[in-house]
C-alpha positions as CSV (number, residue, x, y, z in Angstrom):
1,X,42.5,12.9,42.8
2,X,43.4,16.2,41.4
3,X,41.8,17.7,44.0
4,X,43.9,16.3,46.5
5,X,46.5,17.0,44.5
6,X,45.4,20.7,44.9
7,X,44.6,20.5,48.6
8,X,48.2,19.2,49.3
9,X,50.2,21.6,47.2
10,X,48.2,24.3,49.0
11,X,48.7,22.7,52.2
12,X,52.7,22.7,51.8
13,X,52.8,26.2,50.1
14,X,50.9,27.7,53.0
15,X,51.5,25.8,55.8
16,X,53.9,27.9,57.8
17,X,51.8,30.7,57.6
18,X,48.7,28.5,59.8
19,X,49.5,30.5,62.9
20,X,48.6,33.5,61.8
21,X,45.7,32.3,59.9
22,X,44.4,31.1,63.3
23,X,44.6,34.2,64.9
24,X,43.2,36.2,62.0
25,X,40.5,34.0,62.1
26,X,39.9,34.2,65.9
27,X,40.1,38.1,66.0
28,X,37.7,38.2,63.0
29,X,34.4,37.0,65.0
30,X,35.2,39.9,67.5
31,X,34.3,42.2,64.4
32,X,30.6,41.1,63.9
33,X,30.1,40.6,67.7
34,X,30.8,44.4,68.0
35,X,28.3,45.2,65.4
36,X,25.8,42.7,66.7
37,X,26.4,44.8,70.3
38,X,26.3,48.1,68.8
39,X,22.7,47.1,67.5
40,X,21.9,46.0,70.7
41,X,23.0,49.7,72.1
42,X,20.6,51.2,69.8
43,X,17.9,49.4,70.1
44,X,17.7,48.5,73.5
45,X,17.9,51.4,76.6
46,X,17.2,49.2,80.2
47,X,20.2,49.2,82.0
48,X,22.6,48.9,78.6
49,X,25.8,50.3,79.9
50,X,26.0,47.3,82.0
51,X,25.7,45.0,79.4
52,X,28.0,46.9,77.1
53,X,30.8,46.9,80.1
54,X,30.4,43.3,80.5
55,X,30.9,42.8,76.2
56,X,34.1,44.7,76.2
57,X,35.7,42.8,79.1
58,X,34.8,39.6,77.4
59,X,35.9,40.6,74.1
60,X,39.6,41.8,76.1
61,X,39.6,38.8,77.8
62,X,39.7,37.1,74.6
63,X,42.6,38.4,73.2
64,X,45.1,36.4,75.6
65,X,43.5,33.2,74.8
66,X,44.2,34.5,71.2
67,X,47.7,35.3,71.3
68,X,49.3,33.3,73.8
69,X,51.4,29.7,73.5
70,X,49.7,28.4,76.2
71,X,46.1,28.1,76.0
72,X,45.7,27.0,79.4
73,X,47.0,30.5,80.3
74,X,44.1,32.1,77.6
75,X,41.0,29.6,79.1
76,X,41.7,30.5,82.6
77,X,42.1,34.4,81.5
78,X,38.9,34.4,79.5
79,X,36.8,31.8,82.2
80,X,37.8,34.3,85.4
81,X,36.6,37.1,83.5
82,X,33.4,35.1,82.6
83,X,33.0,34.4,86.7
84,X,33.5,37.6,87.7
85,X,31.4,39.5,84.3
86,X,27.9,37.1,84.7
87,X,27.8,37.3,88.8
88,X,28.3,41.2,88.1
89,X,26.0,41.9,85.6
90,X,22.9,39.2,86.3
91,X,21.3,37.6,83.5
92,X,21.3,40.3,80.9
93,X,23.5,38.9,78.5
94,X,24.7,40.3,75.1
95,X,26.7,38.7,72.3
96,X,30.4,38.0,73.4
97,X,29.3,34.8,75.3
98,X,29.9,33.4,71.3
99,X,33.2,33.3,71.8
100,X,33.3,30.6,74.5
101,X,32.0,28.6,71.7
102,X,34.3,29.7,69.6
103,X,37.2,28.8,71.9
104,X,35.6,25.3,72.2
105,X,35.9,25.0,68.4
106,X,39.5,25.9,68.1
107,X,40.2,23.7,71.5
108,X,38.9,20.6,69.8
109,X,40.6,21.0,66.8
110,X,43.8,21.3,68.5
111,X,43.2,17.8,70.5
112,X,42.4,19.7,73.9
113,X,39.0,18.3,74.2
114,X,39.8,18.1,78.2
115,X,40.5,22.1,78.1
116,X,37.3,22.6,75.8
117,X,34.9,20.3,78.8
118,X,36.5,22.8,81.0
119,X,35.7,26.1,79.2
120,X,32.1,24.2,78.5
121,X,31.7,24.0,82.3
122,X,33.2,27.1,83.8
123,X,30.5,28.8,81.2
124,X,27.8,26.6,82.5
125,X,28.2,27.6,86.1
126,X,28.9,31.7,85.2
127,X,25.5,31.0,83.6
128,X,23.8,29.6,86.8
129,X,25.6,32.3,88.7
130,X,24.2,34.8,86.3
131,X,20.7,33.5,87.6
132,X,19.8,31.8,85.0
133,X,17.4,29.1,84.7
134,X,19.1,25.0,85.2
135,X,17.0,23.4,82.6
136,X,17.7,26.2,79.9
137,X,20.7,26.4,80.3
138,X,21.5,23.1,80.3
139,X,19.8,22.4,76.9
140,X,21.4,25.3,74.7
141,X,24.8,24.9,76.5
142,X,24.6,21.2,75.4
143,X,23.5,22.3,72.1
144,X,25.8,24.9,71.1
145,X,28.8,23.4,72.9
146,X,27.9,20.0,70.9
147,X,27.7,22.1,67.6
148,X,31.2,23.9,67.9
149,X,32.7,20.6,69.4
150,X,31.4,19.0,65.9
151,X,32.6,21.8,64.3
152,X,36.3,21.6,65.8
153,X,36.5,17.9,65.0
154,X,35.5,18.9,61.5
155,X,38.7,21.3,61.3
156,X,40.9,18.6,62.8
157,X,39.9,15.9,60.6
158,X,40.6,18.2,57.3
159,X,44.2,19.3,59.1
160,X,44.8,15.5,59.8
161,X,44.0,14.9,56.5
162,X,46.1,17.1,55.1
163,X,48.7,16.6,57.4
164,X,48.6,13.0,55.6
165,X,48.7,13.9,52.2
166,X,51.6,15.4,53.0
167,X,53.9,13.0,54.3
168,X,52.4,10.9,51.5
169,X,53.7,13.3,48.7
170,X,57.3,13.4,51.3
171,X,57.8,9.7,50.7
172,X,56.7,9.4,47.0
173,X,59.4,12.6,46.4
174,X,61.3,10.2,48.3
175,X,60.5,7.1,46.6
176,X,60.9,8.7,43.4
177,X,64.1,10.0,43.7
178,X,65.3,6.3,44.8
179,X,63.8,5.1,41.7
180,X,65.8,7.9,39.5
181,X,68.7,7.1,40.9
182,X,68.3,3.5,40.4
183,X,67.2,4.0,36.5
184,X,71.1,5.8,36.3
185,X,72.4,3.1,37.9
186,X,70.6,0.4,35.6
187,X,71.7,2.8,32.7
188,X,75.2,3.2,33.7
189,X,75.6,-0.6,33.9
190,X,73.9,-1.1,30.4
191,X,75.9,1.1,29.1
192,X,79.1,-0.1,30.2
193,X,78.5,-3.6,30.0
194,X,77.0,-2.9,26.3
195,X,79.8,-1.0,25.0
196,X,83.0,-2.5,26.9
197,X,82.1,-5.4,24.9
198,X,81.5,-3.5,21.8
199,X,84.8,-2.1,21.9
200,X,86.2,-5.4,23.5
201,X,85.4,-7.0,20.1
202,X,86.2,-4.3,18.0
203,X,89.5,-4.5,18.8
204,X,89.6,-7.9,18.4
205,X,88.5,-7.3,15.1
206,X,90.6,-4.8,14.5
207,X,93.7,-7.0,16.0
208,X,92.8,-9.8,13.9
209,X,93.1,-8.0,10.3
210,X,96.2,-8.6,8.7
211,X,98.1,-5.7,9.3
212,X,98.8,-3.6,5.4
213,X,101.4,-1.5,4.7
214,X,101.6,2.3,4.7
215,X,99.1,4.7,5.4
216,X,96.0,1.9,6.1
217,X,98.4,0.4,8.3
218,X,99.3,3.6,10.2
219,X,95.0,4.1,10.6
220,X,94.5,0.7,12.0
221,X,97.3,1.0,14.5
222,X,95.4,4.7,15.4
223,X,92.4,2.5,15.7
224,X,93.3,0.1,18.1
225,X,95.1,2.6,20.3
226,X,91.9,4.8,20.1
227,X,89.5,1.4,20.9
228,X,91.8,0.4,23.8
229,X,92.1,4.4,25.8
230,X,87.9,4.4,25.2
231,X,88.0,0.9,26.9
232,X,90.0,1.8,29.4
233,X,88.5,4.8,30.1
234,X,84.9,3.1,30.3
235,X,86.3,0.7,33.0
């Protein structure tokens, strides 16, 4: 409980700022693919510049899958350059074909899971134009688009989650505060009911004393004046 309790104060604090935690997060797996193909530069030297040529253009087209409203626009971007980068440079492949994965991730935890069959499929058929074997790829695109699919849903649950937690803190602030403003209500009423008739019978009292003379008589006068304007007052 008091971890939900966390989990949604965190959620409401931060939430405006998810945008820009997505896109941090989808520019931050360029970073080790870069070093994963800089490794591959050194330690490979058979036709390298090729590869490398076809890692930056998937790691450009990327970025407008990244940055744009419409991720329609970004899949198309990114699947054309995939077309166009694995009938160019064969089978040879490097490391940016991870983000296709990664796109599939982020695409089913925004509910696209149509867009995400799509980028699955367009990268199943750059790999068969690549030249690449059917039953191979068919196995290890099944697997990995499988495992970031699973992964997506995982995201969306835990945003859906919080999402909930969310409007169930909204309505208990909201139920609260009619519950507070009840309580005054209840109070008010007490308290006027309670002491109109508390000063009702006090002057009564104070009415039915046999008036003395002088200054006692003077004070009980001030009494019943004072009793009465506080009655009047209350009502």
């Amino acid at each position: 409980m008091q971890n939900d309790s966390f989990l949604s104060r965190l959620w409401m604090r931060h939430q405006r700022y998810l945008p820009h935690l997505r896109r941090v997060t989808l520019i931050s797996f360029i970073i080790p693919l870069i070093l994963l193909d800089v490794f591959t530069y050194l330690t490979l030297k058979d036709n390298i510049n090729a590869i490398i040529i076809g890692e930056i253009f998937q790691i450009i087209s990327f970025l407008p899958y990244v940055y744009t409203k419409d991720q329609r626009v970004g899949v198309a971007t990114f699947s054309g350059a995939l077309l166009v980068i694995f009938s160019i440079s064969g089978p040879r492949l490097a490391w940016a074909w991870i983000l296709v994965y990664i796109i599939v991730a982020d695409l089913t935890a925004a509910k696209k899971s149509k867009l995400a069959l799509v980028q699955i499929a367009i990268f199943f058929l750059a790999q068969l134009i690549s030249g690449l074997p059917l039953l191979p790829v068919t196995v290890w695109t099944l697997f990995w688009g499988t495992l970031s699919a699973s992964f997506g849903v995982l995201i969306r649950n835990t945003k859906d989650r919080l999402e909930e937690m969310q409007r169930e803190a909204e309505r208990s602030k909201e139920i609260a505060a009619e519950l507070i403003q009840q309580l005054r209500r209840d109070i008010a009423d007490s308290l006027h009911d309670d002491l109109a008739a508390d000063l009702t019978r006090m002057l009564i009292i104070s009415r039915s004393i046999r008036l003395p003379h002088g200054d006692d008589r003077d004070r009980i006068l001030d009494l019943q004046d004072r009793t009465q304007q506080a009655l009047a007052h209350l009502r």
